[in-house]
Structures are given as C-alpha cells and as structure tokens.
N, C-alpha and C positions, 0 to 999 in steps of 0.2 A: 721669278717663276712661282706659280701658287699652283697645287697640287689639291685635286678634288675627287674624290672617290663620286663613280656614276650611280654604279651598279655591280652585283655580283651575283651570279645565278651558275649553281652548280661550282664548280672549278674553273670558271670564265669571268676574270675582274673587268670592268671596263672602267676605266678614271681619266680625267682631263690635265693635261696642262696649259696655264694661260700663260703667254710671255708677251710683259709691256714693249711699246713701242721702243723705247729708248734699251731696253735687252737684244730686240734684236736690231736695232742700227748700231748699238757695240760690237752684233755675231758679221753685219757686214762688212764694216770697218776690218774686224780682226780678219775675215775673208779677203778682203781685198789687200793685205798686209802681205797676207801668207802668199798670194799665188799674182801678187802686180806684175811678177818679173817674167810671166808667160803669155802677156800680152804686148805687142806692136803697134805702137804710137807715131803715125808722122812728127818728125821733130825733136821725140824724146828718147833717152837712150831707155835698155829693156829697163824695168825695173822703177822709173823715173816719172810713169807716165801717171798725172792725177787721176783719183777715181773718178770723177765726174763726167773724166774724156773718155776712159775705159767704157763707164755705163752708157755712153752714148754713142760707142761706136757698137757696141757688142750687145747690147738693151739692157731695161733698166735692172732686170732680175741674172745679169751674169752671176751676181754675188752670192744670190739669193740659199742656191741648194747644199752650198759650202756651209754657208751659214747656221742654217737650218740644221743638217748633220752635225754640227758642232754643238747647236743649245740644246738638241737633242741628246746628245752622249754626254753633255757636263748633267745634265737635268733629270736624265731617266733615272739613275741609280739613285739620287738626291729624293723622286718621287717615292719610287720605291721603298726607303727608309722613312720617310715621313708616314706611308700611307698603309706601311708595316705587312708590304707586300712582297710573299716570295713565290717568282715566275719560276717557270721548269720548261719554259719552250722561247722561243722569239715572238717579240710582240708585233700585232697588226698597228699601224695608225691610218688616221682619219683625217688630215691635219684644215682649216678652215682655210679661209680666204688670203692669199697672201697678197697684202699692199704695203706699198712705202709708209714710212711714218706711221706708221700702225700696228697696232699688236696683235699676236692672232694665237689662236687657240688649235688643241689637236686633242682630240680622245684616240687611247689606247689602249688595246684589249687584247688583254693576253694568259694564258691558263697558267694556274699557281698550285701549288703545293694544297691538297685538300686537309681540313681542319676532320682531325680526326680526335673524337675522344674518346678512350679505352676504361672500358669498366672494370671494377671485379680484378684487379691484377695484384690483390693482396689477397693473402692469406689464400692462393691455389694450390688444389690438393696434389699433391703424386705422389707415386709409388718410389720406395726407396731402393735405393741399388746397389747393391753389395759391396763393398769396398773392402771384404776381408781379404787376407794372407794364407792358405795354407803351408804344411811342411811341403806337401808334394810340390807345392808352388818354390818355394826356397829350395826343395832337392834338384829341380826341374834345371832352373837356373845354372846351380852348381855343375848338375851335368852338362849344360851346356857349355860355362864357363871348362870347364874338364876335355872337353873335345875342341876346345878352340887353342891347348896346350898338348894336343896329342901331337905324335910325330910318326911318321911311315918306317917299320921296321922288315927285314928283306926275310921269309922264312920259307922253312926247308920242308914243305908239305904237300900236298895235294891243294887247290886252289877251293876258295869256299865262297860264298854270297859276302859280298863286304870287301872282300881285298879286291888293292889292284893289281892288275896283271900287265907286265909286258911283254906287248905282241909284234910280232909278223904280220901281217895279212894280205892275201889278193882275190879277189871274185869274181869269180865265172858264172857265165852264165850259157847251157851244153858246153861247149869246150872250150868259147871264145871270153879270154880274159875282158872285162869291161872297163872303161876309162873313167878312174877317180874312186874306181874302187880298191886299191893297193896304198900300203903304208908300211913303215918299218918303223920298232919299235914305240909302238903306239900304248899308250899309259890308254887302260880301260878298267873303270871300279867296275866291279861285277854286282847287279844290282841299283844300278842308276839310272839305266833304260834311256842312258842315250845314245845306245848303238838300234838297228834295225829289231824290229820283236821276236824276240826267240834266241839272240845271237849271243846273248850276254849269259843264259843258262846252262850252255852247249858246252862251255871253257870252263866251270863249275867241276870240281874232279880233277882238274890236267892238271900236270907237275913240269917243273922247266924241263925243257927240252921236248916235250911232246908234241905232235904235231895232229892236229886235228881238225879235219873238215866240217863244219859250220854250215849247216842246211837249212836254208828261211825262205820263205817269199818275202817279198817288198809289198809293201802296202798300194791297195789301188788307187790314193792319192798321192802316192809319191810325186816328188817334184819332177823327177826326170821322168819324161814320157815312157824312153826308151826301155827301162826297168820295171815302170808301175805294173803290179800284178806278177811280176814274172819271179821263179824258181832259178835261184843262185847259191850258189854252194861258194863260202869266202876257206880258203886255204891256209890253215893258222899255226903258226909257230909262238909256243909259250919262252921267253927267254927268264922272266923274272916275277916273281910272286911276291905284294907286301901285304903287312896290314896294319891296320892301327893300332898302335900301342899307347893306350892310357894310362895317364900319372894315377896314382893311389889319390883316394881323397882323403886326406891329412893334414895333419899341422904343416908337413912341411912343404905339402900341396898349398896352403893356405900361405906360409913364408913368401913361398916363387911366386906367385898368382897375385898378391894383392901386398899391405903396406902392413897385415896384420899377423901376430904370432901366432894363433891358434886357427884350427877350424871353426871352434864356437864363437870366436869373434868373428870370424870371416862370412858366417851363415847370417850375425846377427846384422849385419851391416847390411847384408842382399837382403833381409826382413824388409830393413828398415826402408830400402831402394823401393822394394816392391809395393809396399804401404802405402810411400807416396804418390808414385804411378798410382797403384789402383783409389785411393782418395783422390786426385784430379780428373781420373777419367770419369768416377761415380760422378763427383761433383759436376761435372762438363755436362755428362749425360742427362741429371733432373736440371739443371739451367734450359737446357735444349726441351729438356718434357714442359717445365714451366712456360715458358716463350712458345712453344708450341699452342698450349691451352687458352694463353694469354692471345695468342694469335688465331685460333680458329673462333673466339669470342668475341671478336671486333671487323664490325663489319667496315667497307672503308670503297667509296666512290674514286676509284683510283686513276686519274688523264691515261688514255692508249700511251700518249706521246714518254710521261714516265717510263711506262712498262720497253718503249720503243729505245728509247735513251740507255736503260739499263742492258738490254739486248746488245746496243754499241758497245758499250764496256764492256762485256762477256766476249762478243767478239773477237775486239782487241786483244784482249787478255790472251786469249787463245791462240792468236797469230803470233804471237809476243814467244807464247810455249813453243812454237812451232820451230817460229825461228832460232830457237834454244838450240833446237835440235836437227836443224841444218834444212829444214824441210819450208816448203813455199802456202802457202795457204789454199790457192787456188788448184796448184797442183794435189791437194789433199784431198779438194771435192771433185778431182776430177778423176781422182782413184778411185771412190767410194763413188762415184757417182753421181753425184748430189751436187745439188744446187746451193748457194751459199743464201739464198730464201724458204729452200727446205729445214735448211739447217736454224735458221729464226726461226722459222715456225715450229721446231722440235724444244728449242731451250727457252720457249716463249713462258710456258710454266715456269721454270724455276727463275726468269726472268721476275716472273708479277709474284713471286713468294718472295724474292730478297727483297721489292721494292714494299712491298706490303711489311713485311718483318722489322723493314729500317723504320717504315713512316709509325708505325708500332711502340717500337723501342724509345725514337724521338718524340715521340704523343708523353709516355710516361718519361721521359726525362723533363719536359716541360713542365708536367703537371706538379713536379714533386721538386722545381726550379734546381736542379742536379748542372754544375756547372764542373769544368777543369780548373782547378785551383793552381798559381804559379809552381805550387810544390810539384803538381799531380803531373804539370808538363816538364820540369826541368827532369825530376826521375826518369819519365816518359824517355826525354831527349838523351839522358846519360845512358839508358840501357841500350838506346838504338846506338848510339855513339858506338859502345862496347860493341855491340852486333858487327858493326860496320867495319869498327877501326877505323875510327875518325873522331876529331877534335870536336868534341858538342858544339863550339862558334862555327866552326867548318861546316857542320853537318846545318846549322838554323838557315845559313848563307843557303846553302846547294837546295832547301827544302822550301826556301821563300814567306810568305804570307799562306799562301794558298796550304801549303803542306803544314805547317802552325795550325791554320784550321780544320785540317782531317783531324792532326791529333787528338787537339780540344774535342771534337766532334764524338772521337773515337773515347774517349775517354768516358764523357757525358753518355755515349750507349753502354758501356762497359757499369757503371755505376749504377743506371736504368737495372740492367740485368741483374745485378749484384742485389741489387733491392729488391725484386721481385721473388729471389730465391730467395733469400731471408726471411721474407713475412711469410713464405709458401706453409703448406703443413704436411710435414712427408709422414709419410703412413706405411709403415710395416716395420 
C-alpha cells in the first residue's frame, strides 16, 4: 500500500491509498479462506468448495467487499502514521474502479486534529495569591478540632439557644390533632432551624417537665397541601435538657486529640497542615489564572464534531454520576423537564473550553517536546496502585494500552502546565 497525502484545507485532510494488484488478490484469497464454509457447492462438502466454483456460482466480486474491508483496516491506521495524521471523526472514502487482477486506489477524507500554535505562554503575568496562615486561621481550626471532642452533658436549668431538648409533641390544627405531626421523645437542638419557623424559640426558657403550647403557621409552600398556610399550635412536653460541654484547650486537650504533648506542638502542626493546604490551593489557583491567559491568547479553528465528541463524554460521565446514585438518566430530564438536547445545548460551552484548553495544553507540550518518562509513569502507576489497592502488574493488565496512553498523555499536559507557571511572572 503507498500512502499519499492530496490535499488539506482547513481541518479536512484528504490523502490516497494505492493497493497493487497482487495486495489485493492476497485480501481475496485470505477472504475466501475466512468465510468458504458459508457457501453450497454441488458435490462438495461446506467448506471444500474451490474459489473459482464459488466465484462462479455467486459472481466474480463475492470476495471482493470482505476484502476490501480488510486492506482497508490493516492500511488505514498504517496510512495515518506514515502521513502523521491524527483524525477526530470517521473517514469518508472514495474508492476507484474495482477489477480483477488490478489494483485500485481510494481517497479518503476525513477531519483531524487542527494544528494549533500558542504564543506568548512564557513569562505571563498574574496576580499573586495569598497563601498565608493566620493565628485566627490555626485557633479556628482548634475550635473546631474542640467541638468535634465535645460531648452532651444533661443540666438542671431553663433551656437556652444551643441545647438540646427532649420533647413530647402533638399538632393541632383548631381542635383536630393532624396526622404525622406527633412524636415522643424527640431530640431537638434549639437553634438549628430544622423544626417549622418560630417553633424552636418558643421551648427557649422551658425547664423539664414544663409543658408548653408552640404557636406557628406552616409556610405557604409547605409540602403538605393540607397544612400549607395554616395556624397550628404543636402541644409540648420538655422531659430533658443538654448542652455541650467542651474540653479545655490544653496540653492535656493536646495529649487526648492528637500524638502530641503540648498544645504548642499541637497548634504547630495545624500551622503547618494549614500552609500546605493553603500553598496548593494558591498554587492551583495562578496555574488556572496562567492557562486561563495562555488560553484566551490563542485563537484555534476548532471541527463542531470535537466540540460534539466531548459533549458525549460529559454526557456519559453524568449518567455514570447518576447511576451512583440509584437515579435513570432520562428519568432526570423528565423531572426537570428538559430534553436531553436541551441539555447539549446548555454544556455545549464548557464542552468547546475543555476541548480548547486540552488542544492548548497539547500545542505547548509539543512545542517544548515534554514527554512521560518510564520513571514519571511507573510513580504515576504505583500511587494509583496505592489509591486503588491493587498490585501495579494487576492495575497495567486491567488499564490495557489505551489507559498507559491517558496516563502518558496526562502526564505530558501536567508538565505543559508546570512550565507555563514557572516562567510566569507573578506580581504583588
């Protein structure tokens, strides 16, 4: 096969392949090998019968489109690599004349990967972003850390904003008690504002044993019809009063809480947590200012059918979330309403930014020959291992050829970025 480049106009390649005679009476032969035994031969059993009988009971071209498909798919991807062509849709053909004992040619045209070159993607400027620690930021912490070792203690007082209280309850509405508004011994924090609006301020004051009627309306979107809007008095018995009780922040808070003996080792270590978080997030966030800049500075003739392809994967991706969560896909546009072409149409932006961003990213990895080095993928493979829990041989098996090339791939954008931020010039 000889592989010849036509023409290329825009993102549309059009190139030829010629196959000699003797190529394709090898794709006939290996045709009539494959599929003899699906044809009926006076005389011969299935399987038995020579080609010559076959073509002449059946014409000369039975073999032909078997054939044809076959030098076609050993050939294309062969073309492709020679003629250092990468498609992003199915190609059209054109194919010539087909006779016996002759060779015949075919053009084919099909949309590629547009050649994009990115300017200017050194030395860009941004603004720089805070990555400092304060103490409030480390006391913050603490207290939170603090309340995640508190415990409910039962006391002997009038009820206040914060505790919780356990209740009785039934609701009326004029005289007739309503169905699903009653409970017994119901735990309610006072101040969580997950009971009806008004209901949780009203028990504010009560001491156990008090019993006290609870006067709200229901909001006029309530769920239940029957209620919405409507004046209900709920009938309240207080049995038990708690509140939080928090540990001392101390050494020996510090002891119980963590691996360390002091509090001042304890804070220094949340410092040091916090540094790092806030250093990756900064960092994250001028990578993203960078690539953004880097990205609104490159212009880029981008195929519909890209932008359309990546839409599929979002899609996917989406049903995939759905499914997580026990829910149908089409039953989701059928709640919302919407058509699942509405919904292309809605993600069709952030569709043509990830495809723009990547072709981006890959333009400067090219430019600056940024490859995955065995090192950069075996890491790569041992921290997913770890993720997974899985054997890194196990995990290369289950991830094939194809998934090897995300990572490379992914690696090569990751490096792209890393250098872009580096030569950047951050300012402030």
């Amino acid at each position: 096969m000889k592989a010849t480049m036509l023409s290329k106009e825009k993102n549309d390649v059009t190139f030829k392949m010629d196959f000699e005679a003797d190529e394709f009476e090898n794709a006939i032969n290996n045709a009539y090998k494959a599929t003899k035994h699906q044809y009926n031969i006076d005389g011969f059993r299935k399987g038995k019968a020579p080609r010559k009988l076959i073509e002449k009971k059946y014409g000369e071209d039975i073999f032909y489109e078997d054939a044809i498909n076959q030098l076609f798919s050993d050939s294309y991807p062969v073309a492709l690599e020679e003629l250092k062509i990468d498609p992003v849709d199915r190609p059209s053909a054109e194919f010539d004349k087909i006779e016996a004992n002759k060779g015949f040619g075919v053009n084919i045209t099909v949309t590629v990967v547009p050649e994009v070159e990115v300017k200017d993607y050194k030395g860009v400027k941004i603004a720089k972003v805070d990555d400092s620690v304060s103490d409030e930021d480390v006391d913050k912490d603490l207290e939170a850390m603090q309340k995640r070792n508190s415990r409910m203690v039962v006391v002997e007082r009038p009820a206040k904003e914060g505790d919780t209280v356990l209740i009785d309850y039934a609701g009326f509405v004029g005289e007739e008690q309503f169905e699903g508004g009653t409970a017994e011994r119901q735990p309610l924090t006072l101040g969580s504002n997950t009971f009806i609006p008004g209901f949780e301020e009203q028990l504010i004051g009560a001491s156990v044993g008090d019993e006290v009627d609870v006067k709200v309306t229901f909001p006029e979107e309530y769920h239940s019809e029957d209620l919405a809007g409507k004046e209900a008095v709920f009938k309240c018995k207080v049995h038990e009063i708690k509140e939080t009780e928090l540990p001392e922040i101390d050494d020996e808070f510090a002891k119980d809480v963590s691996e360390f003996e002091t509090l001042e080792e304890l804070k220094a270590d949340i410092r040091h947590k916090l540094e790092k978080i806030a250093k990756d997030k900064a960092e994250y966030e001028m990578k993203n200012a960078v690539l953004e800049k880097v990205y609104e500075g490159t212009e880029i003739d981008i195929p519909e059918v890209m932008v359309e392809n990546q839409i599929d994967d979002m899609l996917q991706e989406f049903q995939q979330q759905l499914r997580y969560q026990g829910l149908d896909l089409n039953q989701y546009f059928e709640y919302l309403n919407k058509s699942i072409s509405e919904f292309r149409e809605e993600i069709k932006p952030d569709a043509y930014k990830k495809v723009k961003t990547k072709l981006v990213v890959e333009a400067v990895a090219n430019a600056e020959d940024l490859n995955a080095s065995e090192e950069d993928i075996e890491k790569e493979l041992a921290a997913m291992a770890e993720q997974y829990k899985m054997d890194v041989d196990k995990l290369k098996e289950v991830m094939g050829d194809q998934g090897l090339h995300y990572i490379k791939q992914d690696i090569r954008n990751r490096k792209a970025i890393d250098l872009m931020y580096e030569s950047a010039v951050v300012e402030g």
